[in-house]
KOLMAR-72415 format. One record per atom (N, C-alpha, C): residue in one letter; x, y, z. Coordinates in steps of 0.02 Angstrom, whole numbers, plus 50000, padded with zeros to 5 digits. Layout:
<pts>
aXYZ/...
</pts>
This chain:
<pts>
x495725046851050/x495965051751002/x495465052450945/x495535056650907/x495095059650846/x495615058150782/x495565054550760/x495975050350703/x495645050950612/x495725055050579/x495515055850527/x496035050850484/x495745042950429/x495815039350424/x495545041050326/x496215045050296/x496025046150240/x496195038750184/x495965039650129/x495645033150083/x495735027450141/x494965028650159/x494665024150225/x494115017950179/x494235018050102/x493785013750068/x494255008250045/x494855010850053/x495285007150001/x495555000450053/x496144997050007/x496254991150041/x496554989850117/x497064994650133/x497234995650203/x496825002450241/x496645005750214/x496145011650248/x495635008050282/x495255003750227/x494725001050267/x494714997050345/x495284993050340/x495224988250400/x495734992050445/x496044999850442/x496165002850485/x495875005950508/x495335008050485/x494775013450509/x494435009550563/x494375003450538/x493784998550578/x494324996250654/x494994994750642/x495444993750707/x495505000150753/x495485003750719/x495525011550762/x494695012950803/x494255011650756/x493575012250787/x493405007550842/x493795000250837/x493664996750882/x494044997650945/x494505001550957/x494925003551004/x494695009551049/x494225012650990/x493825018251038/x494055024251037/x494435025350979/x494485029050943/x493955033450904/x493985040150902/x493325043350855/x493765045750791/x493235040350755/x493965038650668/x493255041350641/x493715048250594/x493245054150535/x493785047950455/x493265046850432/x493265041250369/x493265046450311/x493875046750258/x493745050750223/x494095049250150/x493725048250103/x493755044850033/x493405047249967/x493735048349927/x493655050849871/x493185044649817/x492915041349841/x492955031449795/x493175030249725/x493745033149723/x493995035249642/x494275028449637/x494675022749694/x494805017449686/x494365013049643/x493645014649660/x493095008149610/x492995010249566/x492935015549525/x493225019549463/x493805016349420/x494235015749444/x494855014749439/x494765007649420/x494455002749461/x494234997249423/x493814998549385/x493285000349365/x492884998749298/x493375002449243/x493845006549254/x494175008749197/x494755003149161/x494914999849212/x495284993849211/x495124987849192/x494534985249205/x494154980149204/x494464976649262/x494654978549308/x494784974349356/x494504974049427/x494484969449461/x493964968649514/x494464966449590/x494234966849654/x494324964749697/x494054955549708/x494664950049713/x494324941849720/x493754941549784/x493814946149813/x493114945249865/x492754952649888/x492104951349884/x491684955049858/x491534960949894/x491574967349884/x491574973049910/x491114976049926/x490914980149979/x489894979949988/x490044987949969/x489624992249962/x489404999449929/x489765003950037/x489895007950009/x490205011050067/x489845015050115/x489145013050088/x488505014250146/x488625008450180/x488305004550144/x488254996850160/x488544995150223/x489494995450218/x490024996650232/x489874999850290/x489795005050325/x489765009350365/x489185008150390/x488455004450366/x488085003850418/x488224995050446/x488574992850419/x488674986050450/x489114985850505/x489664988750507/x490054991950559/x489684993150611/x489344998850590/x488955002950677/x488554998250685/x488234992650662/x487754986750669/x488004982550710/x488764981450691/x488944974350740/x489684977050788/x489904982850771/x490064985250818/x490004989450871/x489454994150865/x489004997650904/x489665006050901/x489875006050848/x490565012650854/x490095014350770/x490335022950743/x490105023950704/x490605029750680/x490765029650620/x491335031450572/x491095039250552/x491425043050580/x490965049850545/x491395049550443/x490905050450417/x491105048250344/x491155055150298/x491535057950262/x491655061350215/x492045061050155/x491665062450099/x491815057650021/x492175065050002/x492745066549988/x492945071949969/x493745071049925/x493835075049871/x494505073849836/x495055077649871/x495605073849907/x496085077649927/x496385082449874/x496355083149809/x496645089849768/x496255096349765/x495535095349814/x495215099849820/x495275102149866/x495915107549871/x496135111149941/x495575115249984/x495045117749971/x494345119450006/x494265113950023/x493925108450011/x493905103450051/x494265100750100/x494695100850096/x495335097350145/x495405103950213/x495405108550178/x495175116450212/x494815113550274/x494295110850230/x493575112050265/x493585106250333/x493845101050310/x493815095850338/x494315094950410/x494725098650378/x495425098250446/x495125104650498/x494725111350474/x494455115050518/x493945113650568/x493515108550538/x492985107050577/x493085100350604/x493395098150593/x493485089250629/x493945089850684/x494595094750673/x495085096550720/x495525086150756/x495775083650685/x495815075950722/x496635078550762/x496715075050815/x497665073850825/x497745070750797/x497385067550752/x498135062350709/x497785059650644/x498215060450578/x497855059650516/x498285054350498/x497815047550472/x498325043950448/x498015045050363/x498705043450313/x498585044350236/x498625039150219/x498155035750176/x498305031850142/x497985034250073/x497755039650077/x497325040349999/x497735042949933/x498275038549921/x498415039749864/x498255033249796/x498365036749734/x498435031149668/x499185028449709/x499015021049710/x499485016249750/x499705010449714/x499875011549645/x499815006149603/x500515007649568/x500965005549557/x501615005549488/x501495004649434/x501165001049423/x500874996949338/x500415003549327/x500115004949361/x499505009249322/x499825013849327/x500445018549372/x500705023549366/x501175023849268/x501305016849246/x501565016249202/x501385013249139/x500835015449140/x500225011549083/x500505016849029/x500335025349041/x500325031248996/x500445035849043/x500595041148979/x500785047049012/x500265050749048/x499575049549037/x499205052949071/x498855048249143/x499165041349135/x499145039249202/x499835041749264/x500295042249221/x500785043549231/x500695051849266/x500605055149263/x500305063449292/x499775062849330/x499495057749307/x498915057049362/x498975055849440/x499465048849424/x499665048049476/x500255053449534/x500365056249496/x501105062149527/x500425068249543/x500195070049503/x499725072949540/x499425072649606/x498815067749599/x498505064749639/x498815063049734/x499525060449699/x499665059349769/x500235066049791/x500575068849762/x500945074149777/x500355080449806/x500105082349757/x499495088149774/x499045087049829/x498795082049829/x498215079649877/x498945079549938/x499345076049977/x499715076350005/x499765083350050/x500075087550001/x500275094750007/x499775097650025/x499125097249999/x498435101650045/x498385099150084/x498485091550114/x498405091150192/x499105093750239/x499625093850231/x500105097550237/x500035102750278/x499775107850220/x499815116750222/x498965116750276/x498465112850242/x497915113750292/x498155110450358/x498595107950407/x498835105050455/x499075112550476/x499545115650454/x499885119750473/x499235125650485/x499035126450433/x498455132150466/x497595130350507/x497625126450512/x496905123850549/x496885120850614/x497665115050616/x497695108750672/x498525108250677/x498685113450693/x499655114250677/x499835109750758/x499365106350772/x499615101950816/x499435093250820/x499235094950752/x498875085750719/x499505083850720/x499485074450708/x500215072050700/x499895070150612/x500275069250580/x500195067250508/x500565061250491/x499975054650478/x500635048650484/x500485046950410/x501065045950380/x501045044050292/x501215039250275/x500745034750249/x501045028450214/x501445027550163/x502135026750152/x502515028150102/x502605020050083/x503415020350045/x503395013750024/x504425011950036/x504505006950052/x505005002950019/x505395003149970/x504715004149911/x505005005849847/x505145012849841/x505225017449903/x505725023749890/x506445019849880/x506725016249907/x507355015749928/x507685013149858/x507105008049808/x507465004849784/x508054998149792/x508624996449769/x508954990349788/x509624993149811/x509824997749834/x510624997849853/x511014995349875/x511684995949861/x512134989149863/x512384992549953/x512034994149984/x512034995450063/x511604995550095/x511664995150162/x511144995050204/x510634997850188/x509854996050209/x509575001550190/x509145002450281/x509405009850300/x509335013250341/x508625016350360/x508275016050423/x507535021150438/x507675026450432/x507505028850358/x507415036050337/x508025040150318/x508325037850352/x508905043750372/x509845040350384/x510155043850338/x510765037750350/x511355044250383/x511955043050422/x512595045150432/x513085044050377/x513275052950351/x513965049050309/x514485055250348/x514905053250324/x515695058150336/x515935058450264/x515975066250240/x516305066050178/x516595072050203/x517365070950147/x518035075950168/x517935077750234/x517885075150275/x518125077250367/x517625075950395/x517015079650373/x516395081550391/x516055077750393/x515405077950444/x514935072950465/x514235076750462/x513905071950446/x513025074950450/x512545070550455/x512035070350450/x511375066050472/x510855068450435/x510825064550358/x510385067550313/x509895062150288/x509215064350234/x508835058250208/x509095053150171/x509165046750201/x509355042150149/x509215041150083/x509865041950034/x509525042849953/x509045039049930/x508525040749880/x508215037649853/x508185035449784/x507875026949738/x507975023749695/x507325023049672/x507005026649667/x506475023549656/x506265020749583/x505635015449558/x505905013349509/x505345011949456/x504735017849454/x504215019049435/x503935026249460/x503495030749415/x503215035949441/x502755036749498/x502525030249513/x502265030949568/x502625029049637/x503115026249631/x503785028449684/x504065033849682/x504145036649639/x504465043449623/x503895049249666/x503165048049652/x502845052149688/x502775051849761/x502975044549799/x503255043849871/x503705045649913/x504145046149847/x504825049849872/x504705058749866/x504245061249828/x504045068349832/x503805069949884/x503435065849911/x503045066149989/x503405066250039/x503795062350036/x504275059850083/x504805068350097/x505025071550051/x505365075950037/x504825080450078/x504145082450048/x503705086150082/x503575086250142/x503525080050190/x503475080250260/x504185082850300/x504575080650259/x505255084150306/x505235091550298/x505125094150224/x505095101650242/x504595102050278/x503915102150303/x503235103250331/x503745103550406/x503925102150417/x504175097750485/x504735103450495/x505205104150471/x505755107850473/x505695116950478/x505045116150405/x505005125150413/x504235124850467/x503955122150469/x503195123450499/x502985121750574/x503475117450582/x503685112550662/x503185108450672/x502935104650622/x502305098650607/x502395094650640/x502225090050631/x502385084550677/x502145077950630/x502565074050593/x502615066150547/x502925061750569/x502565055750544/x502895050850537/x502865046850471/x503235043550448/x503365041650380/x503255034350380/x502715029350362/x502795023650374/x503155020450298/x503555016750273/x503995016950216/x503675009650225/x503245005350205/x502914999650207/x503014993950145/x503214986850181/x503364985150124/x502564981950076/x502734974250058/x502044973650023/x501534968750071/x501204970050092/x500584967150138/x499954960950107/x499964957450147/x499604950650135/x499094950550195/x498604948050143/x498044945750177/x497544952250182/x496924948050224/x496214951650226/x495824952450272/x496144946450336/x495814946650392/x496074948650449/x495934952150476/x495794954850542/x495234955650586/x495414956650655/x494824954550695/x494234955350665/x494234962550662/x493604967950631/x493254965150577/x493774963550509/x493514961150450/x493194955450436/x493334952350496/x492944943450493/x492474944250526/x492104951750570/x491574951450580/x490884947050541/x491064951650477/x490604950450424/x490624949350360/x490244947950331/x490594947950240/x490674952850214/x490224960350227/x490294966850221/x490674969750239/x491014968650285/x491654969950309/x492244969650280/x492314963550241/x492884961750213/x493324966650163/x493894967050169/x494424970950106/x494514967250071/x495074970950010/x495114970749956/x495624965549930/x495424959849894/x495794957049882/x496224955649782/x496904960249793/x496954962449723/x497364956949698/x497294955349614/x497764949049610/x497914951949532/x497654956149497/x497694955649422/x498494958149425/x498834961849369/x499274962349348/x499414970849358/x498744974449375/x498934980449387/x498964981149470/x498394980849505/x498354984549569/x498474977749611/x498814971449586/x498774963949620/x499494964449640/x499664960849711/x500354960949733/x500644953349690/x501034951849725/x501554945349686/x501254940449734/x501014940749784/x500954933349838/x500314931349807/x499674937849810/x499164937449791/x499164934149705/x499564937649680/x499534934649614/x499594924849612/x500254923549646/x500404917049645/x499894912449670/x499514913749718/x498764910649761/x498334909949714/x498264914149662/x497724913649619/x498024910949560/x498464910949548/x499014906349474/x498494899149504/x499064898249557/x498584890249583/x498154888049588/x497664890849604/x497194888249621/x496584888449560/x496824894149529/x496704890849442/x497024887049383/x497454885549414/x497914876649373/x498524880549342/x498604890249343/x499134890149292/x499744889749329/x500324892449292/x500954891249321/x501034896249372/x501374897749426/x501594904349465/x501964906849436/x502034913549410/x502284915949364/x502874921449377/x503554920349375/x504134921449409/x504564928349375/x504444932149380/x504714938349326/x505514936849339/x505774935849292/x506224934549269/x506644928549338/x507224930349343/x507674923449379/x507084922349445/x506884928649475/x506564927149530/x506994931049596/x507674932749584/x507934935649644/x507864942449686/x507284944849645/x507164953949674/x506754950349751/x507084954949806/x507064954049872/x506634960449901/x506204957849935/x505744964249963/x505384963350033/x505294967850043/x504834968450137/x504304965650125/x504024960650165/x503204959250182/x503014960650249/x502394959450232/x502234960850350/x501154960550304/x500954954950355/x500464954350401/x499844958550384/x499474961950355/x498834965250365/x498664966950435/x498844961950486/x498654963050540/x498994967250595/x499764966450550/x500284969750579/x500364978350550/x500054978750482/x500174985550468/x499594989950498/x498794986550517/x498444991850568/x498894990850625/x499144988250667/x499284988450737/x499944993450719/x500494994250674/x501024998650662/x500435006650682/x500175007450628/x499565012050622/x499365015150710/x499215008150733/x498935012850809/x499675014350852/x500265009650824/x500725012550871/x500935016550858/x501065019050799/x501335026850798/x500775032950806/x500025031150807/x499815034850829/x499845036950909/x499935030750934/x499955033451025/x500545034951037/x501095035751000/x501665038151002/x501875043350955/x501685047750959/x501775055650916/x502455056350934/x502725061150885/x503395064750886/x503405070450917/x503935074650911/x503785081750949/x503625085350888/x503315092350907/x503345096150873/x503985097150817/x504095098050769/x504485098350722/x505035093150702/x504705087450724/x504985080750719/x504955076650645/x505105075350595/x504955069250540/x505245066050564/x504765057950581/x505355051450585/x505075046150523/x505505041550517/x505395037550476/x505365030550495/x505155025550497/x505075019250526/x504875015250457/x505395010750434/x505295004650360/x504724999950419/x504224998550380/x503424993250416/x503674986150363/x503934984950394/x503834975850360/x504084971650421/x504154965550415/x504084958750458/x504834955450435/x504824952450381/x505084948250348/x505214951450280/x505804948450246/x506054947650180/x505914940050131/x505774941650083/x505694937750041/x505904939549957/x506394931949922/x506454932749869/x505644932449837/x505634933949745/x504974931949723/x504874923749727/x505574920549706/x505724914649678/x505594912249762/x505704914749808/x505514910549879/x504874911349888/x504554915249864/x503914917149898/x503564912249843/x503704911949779/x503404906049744/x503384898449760/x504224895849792/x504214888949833/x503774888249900/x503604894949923/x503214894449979/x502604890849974/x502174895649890/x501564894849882/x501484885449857/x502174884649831/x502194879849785/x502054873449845/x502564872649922/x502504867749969/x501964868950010/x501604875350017/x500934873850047/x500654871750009/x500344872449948/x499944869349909/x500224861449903/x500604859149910/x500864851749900/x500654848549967/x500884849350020/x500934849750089/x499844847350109/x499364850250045/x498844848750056/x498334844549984/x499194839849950/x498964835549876/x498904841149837/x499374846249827/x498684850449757/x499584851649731/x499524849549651/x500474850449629/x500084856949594/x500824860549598/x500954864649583/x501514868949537/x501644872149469/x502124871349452/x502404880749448/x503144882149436/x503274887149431/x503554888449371/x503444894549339/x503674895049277/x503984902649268/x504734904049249/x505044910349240/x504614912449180/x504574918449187/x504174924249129/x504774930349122/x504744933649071/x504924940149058/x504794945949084/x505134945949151/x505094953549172/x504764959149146/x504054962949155/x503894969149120/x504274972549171/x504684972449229/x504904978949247/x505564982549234/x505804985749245/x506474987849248/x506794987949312/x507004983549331/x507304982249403/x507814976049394/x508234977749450/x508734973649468/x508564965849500/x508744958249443/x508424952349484/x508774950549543/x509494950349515/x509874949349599/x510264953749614/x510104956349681/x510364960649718/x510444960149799/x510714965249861/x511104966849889/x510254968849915/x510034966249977/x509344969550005/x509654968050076/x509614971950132/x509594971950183/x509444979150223/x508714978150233/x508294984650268/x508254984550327/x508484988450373/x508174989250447/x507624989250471/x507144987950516/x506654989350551/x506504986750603/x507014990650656/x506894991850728/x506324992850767/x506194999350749/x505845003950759/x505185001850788/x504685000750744/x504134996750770/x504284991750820/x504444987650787/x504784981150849/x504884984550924/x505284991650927/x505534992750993/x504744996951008/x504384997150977/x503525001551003/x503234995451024/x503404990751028/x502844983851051/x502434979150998/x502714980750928/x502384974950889/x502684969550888/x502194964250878/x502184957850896/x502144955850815/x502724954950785/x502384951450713/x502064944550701/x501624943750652/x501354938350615/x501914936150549/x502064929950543/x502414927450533/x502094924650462/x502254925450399/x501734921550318/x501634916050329/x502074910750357/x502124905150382/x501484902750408/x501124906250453/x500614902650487/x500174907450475/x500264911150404/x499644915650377/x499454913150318/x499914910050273/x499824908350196/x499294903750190/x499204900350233/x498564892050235/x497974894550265/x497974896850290/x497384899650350/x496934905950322/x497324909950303/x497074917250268/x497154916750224/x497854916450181/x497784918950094/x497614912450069/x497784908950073/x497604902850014/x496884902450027/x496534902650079/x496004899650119/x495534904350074/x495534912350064/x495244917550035/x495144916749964/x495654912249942/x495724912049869/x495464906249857/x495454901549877/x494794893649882/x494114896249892/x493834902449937/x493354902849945/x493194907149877/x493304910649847/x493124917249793/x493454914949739/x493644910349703/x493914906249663/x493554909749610/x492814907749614/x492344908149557/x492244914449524/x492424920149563/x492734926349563/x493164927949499/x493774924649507/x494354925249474/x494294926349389/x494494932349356/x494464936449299/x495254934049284/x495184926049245/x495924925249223/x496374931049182/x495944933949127/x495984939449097/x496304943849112/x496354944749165/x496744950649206/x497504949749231/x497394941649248/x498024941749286/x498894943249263/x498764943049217/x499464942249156/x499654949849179/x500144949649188/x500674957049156/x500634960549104/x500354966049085/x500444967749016/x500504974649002/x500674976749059/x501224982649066/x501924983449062/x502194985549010/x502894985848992/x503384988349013/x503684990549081/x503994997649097/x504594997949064/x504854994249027/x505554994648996/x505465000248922/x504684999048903/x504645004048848/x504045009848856/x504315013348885/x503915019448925/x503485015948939/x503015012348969/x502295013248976/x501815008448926/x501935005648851/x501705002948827/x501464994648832/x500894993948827/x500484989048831/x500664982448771/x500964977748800/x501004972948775/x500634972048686/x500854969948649/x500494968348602/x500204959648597/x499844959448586/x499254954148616/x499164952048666/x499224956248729/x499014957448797/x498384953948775/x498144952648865/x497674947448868/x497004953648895/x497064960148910/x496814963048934/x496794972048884/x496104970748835/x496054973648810/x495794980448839/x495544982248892/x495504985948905/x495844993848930/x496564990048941/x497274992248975/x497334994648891/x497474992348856/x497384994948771/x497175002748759/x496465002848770/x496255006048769/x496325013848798/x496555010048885/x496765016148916/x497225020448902/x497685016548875/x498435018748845/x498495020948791/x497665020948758/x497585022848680/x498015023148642/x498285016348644/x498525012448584/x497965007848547/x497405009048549/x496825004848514/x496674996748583/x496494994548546/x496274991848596/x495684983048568/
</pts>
């Protein structure tokens, strides 16, 4: 297949582009590099080291003998996207190129638009250019989890059954989302069902929870190879954060009781989701939805995790509750479905026999790396958007031009 593999620079783009290429796949690579931008505006960095996206692309065709057709282009530039879906003609576009961050969606108001922009607009021109260029591409979208939010019910693939006053129907399961940049997932999400409904498109919705790790076959080729490993307080997940608490002596740092419950799954497992819904298209005028995670985890569990592997090899470890910057529910009612994949043939990876081997292992090696500076929280979402006062990260200050 002809697989156009948009923000193919970023942290899951990259090592999907390279799983799809290694399958023999002809993967069109296509990236705006507004992500490394995005760090120097931040001051924040990837813990292991990122090669230039030449670099990148000739080390690939070097040791894999496959070669990435590459195009640097902004999805809000509907001529471009024009241009790109006319002449490449892929069956199947996977998205990942949006601002993919909560904290930075909630720094300011003009990160705040940025991000609703960026990923709504850019979205929508691949959309409408699908419909007029390749109205037989499949369009697979990486959404999030954090559409759904915490409901005190099931939470259903995509789509739930209710019966009200007599009547029965089969509509999108509501959404909670609980930052503007969930809010702009759930806009998308809304967008592919109309695309689908009035245009007879053809989507799939991957609703993904939060993903660990860096290695995959492909990526351990080389050191150039390697993705992104985020840990600060803006674009850093919670597992990643806790790996690096440790292994620089501080506490793991527990936003509030610790009970917010969420999807994880594998790095290795979210490219292989990736190729299965690509060899499995929908019909014409189909949206489906499939939740991509493995496993559930509290924060407060995922912290005892980090806390008994690290013990388990002499190294103590301590945990310490902090003050929630978010606005979210600590204990709650989480129970998400995900069939779906499972019944396509994935085989999950389990954190268990990933946390020692890959993440901790990544974070021992790039240690020296580590920008303590960063790691703290100092994004507020309880008060619009405002930046901590004596935040440890003056630069986030700045952005939010509140001084700095």
């Amino acid at each position: 297949m002809r697989i156009a593999v948009l923000g193919a620079d970023g942290y899951l783009g990259w090592p999907t582009a390279l799983h799809l290429s290694a399958r023999g796949h002809d993967v069109v690579g296509v990236d705006s590099l507004v992500r490394r931008r995005w760090d120097e505006e931040c001051g924040t960095d990837s813990l292991t080291p990122i090669a230039s996206i030449a670099d990148r692309l000739a080390r690939w065709q070097s040791e894999s003998g496959h070669k990435i057709d590459w195009h640097q282009i902004d999805l809000c530039d509907a001529a471009a996207v024009d241009e790109l879906i006319r002449t490449t003609q892929p069956d199947a576009i996977v998205h990942f190129a949006e601002q993919r961050s909560a904290p930075y969606s909630m720094i300011s108001p003009r990160h705040g638009v940025e991000t609703q922009v960026n990923n709504v607009v850019g979205t929508l021109n691949v959309l409408l250019s699908v419909r007029d260029h390749a109205p037989d591409c499949h369009v697979i979208k990486l959404g999030t989890m954090g559409e759904y939010g915490t409901p005190n019910i099931d939470i259903e693939e995509g789509f739930i059954e209710i019966e009200h006053n007599g009547r029965h129907d089969r509509v999108l399961y509501p959404k909670q989302p609980g930052s503007l940049y969930h809010l702009s997932k759930v806009h998308d999400s809304h967008n592919l069902d109309f695309a689908c409904r009035i245009w007879d498109l053809r989507a799939t919705d991957l609703n993904q929870g939060v993903v660990y790790g860096t290695t995959t076959d492909e990526t351990a080729l080389h050191p150039q190879l390697v993705t992104r490993f985020d840990y600060d307080g803006i674009w850093g997940t919670v597992l990643n954060r806790f790996c690096v608490e440790a292994a620089v002596g501080e506490p793991l740092t527990v936003y509030g009781k610790g009970g917010q419950t969420r999807g994880f799954l594998d790095i290795r497992d979210t490219v292989r989701c990736i190729e299965l819904a690509a060899l499995n298209a929908p019909a014409a005028g189909e949206y489906r939805v499939y939740n991509q995670f493995t496993e559930q985890f509290s924060v407060l569990g995922l912290a005892e995790k980090v806390e008994h592997a690290r013990a388990a090899h002499g190294l103590p470890t301590t945990i310490s509750h902090v003050s929630n910057p978010r606005r979210e529910k600590e204990e709650h009612y989480y129970n998400a479905k995900h069939q779906r994949l499972l019944d396509l043939g994935l085989e999950p990876h389990g954190l268990s026999e990933t946390l020692i081997d890959h993440v901790i292992q990544t974070v021992e090696a790039n240690v020296s790396r580590v920008r303590r500076n960063t790691i703290e929280a100092t994004i507020d979402w309880r008060k619009g958007g405002h930046v901590y006062a004596g935040g440890r990260a003056p630069a986030l200050a700045a952005l939010a031009g509140i001084g700095g």
